[in-house]
N, C-alpha and C positions, 0 to 999 in steps of 0.2 A: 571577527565578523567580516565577511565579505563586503567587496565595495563595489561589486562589479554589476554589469545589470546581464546575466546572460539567457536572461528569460524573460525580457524586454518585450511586451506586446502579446505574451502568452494568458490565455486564459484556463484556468486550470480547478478541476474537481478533484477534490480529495475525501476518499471516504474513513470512516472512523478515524478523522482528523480531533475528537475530544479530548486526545492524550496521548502521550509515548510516539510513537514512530509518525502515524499519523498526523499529528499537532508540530512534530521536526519537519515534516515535510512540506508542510503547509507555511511553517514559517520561514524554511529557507529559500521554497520558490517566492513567498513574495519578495524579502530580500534580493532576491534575483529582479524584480520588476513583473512579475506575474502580478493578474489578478487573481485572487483565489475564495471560491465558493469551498467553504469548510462544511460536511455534512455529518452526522455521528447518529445512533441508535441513544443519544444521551444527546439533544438538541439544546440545553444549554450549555453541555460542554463545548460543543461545537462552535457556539454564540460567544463561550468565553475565550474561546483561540481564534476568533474574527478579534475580539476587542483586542486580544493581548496583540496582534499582528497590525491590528491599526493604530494603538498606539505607538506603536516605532517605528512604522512604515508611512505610517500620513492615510486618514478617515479615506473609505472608498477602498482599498488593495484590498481587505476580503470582508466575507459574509458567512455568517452563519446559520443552519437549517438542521430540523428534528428529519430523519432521514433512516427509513428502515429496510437496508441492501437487498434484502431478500425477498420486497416485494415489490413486482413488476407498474404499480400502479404510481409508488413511491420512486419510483424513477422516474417517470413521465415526471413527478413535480418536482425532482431535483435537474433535472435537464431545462426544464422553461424557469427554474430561476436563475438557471446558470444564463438564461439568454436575459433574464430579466434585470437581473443583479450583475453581471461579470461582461453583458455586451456579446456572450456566446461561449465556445466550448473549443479549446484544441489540446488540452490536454487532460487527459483523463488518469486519475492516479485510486488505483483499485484496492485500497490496503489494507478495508475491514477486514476481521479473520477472528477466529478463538483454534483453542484446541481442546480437545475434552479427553478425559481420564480413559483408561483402561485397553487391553489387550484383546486378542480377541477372545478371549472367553469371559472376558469383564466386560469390556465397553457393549454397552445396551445399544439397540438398536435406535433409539429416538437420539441417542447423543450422534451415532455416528449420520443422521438424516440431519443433526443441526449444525453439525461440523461442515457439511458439504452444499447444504444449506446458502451458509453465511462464508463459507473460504470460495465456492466455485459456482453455485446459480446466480448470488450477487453478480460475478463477472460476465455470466450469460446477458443478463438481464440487461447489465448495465450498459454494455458493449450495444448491445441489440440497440437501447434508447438513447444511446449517446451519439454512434454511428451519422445520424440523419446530421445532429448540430455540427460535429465536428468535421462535415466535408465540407459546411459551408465557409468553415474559420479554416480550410486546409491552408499550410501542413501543418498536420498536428502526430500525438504522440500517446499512444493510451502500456501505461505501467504497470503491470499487476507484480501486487507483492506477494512473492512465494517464502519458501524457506528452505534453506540446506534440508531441511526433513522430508522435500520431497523429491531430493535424488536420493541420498542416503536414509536408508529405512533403522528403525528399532522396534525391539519388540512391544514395547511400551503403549503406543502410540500408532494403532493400525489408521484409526480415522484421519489424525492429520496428516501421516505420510502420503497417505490416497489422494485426500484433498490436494492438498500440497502439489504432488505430482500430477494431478489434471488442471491444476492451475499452469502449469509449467508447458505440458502439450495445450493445453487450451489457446497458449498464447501464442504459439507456430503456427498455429492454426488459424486464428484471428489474421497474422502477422499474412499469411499465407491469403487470407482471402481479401483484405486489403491491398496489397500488391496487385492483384491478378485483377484488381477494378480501377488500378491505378488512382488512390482515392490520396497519394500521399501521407498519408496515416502508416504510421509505424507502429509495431506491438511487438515488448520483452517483457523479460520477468528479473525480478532482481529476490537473490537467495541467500538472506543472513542465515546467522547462524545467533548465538545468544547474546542479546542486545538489554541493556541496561533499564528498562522502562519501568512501568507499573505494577507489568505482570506477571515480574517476576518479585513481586511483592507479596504477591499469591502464593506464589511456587516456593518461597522462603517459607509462609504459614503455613501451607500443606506439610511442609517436609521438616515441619518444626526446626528450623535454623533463623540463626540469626542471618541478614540480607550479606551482611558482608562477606561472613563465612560461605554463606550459598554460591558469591561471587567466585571466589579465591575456589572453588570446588567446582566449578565452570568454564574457569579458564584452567584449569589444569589439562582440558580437553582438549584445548585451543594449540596449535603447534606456536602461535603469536605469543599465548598467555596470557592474553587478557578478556575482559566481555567488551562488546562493541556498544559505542555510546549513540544514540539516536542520530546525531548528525553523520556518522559513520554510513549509514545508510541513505540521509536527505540528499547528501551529497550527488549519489548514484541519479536520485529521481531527478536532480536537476539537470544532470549529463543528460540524461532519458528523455526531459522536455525539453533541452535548449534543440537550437539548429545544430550542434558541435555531434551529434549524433546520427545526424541526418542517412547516412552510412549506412545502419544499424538495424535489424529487426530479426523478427523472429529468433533473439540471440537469450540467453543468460547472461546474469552478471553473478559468479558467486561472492558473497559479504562474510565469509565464513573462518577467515585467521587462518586458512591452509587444512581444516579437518577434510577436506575432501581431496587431497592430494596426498593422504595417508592411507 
């Protein structure tokens, strides 16, 4: 465990923090000395990765809120509790997401509207409501989580490579117009590849395997060889919010064990 504070005085929103990557990330910046508003479309998961973070960090370092990414009205009230509860906003961590089945001659049209939905209007939305609190806490740092699937395509999987990959220009773009207002605000994206969480819990029962064997047949992928563990990733988001990044924007980070250098 970390002993360092390098996100000292940060304040920071994290979305689908009720589990897996989300809930890593949320518990390593406060670790770090952030405050962190936890938000999930599961608001007592949310609630329970505030408790779980305050009890090891000390009552007060975060909070938790029912929080639905996709809809612009539900920002507004995740942003005034972030001023309400957290003191304000300078770091923004965008890492709700799903992926939904099928190719294109399978995946239905309503999946690929909900995949894009919840991986890229979220971050429209968010960015748009977040913006106004976060120049007043400048410098700050808004993170969107993408995935190695949205440089490298399969056939598998049209809607989340799209998503994925306008999550990635979306964030040049942000990164881009933050700059040019001089707003101090930074915007990257950070791109795992398969990471060890919940859902690929799922991804074992859909494909009738056992979890382990699902593992050991994922990282066969991997030029590393192995799957990447959640803090694999938290790690990234804290470089993203500390000052040690300051440098940095409209950049990638790929999380990916070297498949995309293959």
């Amino acid at each position: 465990m970390s002993t360092g504070k390098r996100c000292e005085g940060k304040l920071a929103l994290v979305t689908g923090a009720a589990q897996g990557l989300g809930a890593a990330h949320a518990t390593l910046l406060a670790r770090e000395g952030a405050r962190v508003l936890c938000t999930d479309i599961n608001g007592q998961g949310a609630e329970d990765t505030a408790a779980r973070i305050n009890s090891e960090c000390g009552v007060g370092h975060a909070h938790g809120i029912a929080h639905d990414v996709t809809d612009p009205d539900q920002w507004e009230m995740a942003v005034d509790a972030a001023r309400e509860e957290i003191g304000g906003l300078n770091v923004l961590v965008n890492n709700a997401g799903i992926g939904v089945p099928g190719n294109i001659e399978d995946c239905s049209f309503e999946d690929w509207q909900r995949c894009f939905s919840i991986n890229v209007d979220s971050i429209f939305h968010g960015c748009q409501k977040a913006l106004p609190l976060m120049r007043e806490h400048a410098p700050g740092s808004i993170i969107n989580i993408s995935s190695i699937a949205g440089l490298i395509a399969s056939d598998t999987m049209p809607a989340y490579n799209a998503s994925k990959a306008a999550v990635w220009m979306l964030s040049k773009s942000i990164a881009l117009h933050c700059a040019k207002k001089n707003m101090q605000i930074r915007c990257n994206s950070i791109h795992p590849t398969f990471v060890d969480t919940p859902i690929l819990d799922g991804t074992a029962k859909a494909a009738r395997l056992e979890k382990d064997v699902l593992l050991e047949k994922l990282a066969r992928q991997i030029p590393l060889k192995f799957v990447g563990e959640p803090n694999d990733i938290a790690n990234a988001v804290v470089y993203l919010a500390s000052d040690e990044s300051r440098f940095m924007t409209g950049a990638e980070i790929k999380l990916d064990g070297g498949i995309s250098a293959m």
